[in-house]
C-alpha positions as CSV (number, residue, x, y, z in Angstrom):
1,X,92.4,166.8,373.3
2,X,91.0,163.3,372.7
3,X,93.3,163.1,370.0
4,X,95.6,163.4,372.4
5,X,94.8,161.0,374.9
6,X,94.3,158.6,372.9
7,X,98.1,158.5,371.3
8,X,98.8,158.5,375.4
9,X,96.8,155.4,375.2
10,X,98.3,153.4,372.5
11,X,100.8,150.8,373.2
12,X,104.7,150.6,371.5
13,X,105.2,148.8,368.7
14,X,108.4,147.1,370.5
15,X,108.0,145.6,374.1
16,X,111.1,143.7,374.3
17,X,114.8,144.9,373.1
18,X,115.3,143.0,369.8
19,X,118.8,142.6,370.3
20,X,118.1,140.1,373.4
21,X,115.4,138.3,371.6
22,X,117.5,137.8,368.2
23,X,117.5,133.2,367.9
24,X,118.2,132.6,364.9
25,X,121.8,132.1,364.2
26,X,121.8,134.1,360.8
27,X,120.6,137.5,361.9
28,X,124.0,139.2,362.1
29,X,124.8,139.3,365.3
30,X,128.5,140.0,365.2
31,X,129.4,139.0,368.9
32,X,126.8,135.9,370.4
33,X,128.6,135.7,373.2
34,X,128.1,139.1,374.3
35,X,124.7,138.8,373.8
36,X,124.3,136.1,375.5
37,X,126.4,137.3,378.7
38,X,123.6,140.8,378.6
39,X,120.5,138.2,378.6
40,X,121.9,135.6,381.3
41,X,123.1,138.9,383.6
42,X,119.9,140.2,383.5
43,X,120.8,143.5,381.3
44,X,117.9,146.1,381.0
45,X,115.4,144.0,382.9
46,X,114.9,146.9,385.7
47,X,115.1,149.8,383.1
48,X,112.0,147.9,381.5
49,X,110.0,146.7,384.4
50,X,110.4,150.5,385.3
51,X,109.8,151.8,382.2
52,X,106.4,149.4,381.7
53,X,105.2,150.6,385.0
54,X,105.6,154.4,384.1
55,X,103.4,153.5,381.1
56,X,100.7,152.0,382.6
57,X,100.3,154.7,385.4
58,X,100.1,157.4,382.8
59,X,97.4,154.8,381.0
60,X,95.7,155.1,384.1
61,X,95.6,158.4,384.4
62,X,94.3,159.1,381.2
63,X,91.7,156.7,381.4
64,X,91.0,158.4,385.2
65,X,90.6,161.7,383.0
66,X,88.6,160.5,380.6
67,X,86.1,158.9,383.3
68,X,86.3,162.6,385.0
69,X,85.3,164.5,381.9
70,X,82.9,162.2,381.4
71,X,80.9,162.4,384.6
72,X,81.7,166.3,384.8
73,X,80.4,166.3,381.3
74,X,76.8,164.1,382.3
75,X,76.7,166.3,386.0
76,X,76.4,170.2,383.8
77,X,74.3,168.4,381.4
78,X,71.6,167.3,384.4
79,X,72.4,170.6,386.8
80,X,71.4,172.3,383.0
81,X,68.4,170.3,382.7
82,X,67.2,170.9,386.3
83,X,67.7,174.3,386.2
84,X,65.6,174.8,382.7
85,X,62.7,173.1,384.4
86,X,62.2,175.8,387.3
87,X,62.1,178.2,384.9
């Protein structure tokens, strides 16, 4: 399970799309100008703000999880203790 979690946690490799973020002139890109038109219209922007957010609320949650096994975890361990003292 902490396996798990923490591949939830890791970031992606790629945070832009490449294709927008392409400057040098010798790259291949077959059609500038079309390029160009998607970056100055604002093409994908949305879809990644959106997609960014999605990431970091399930980052949250994990980490939220984590803190709640944790003190779950720490609360059995000192209910244990407590009760192995009475007796």
């Amino acid at each position: 399970m902490l396996h798990y979690l923490i591949s939830r946690l890791r970031r992606s490799p790629i945070r832009e799309d490449a294709m927008l973020k392409r400057t040098e002139t010798r790259d291949g890109v077959k059609n500038v100008q079309f390029v160009s038109f998607l970056q100055q219209s604002g093409f994908r922007k949305r879809a990644l703000d959106r997609h960014d957010k999605t990431k970091r609320f399930k980052k949250s949650v994990a980490i939220l999880a984590i803190w709640s096994f944790l003190i779950a975890c720490g609360w059995i361990a000192y209910e244990s203790a407590e009760a192995l003292e009475l007796f």
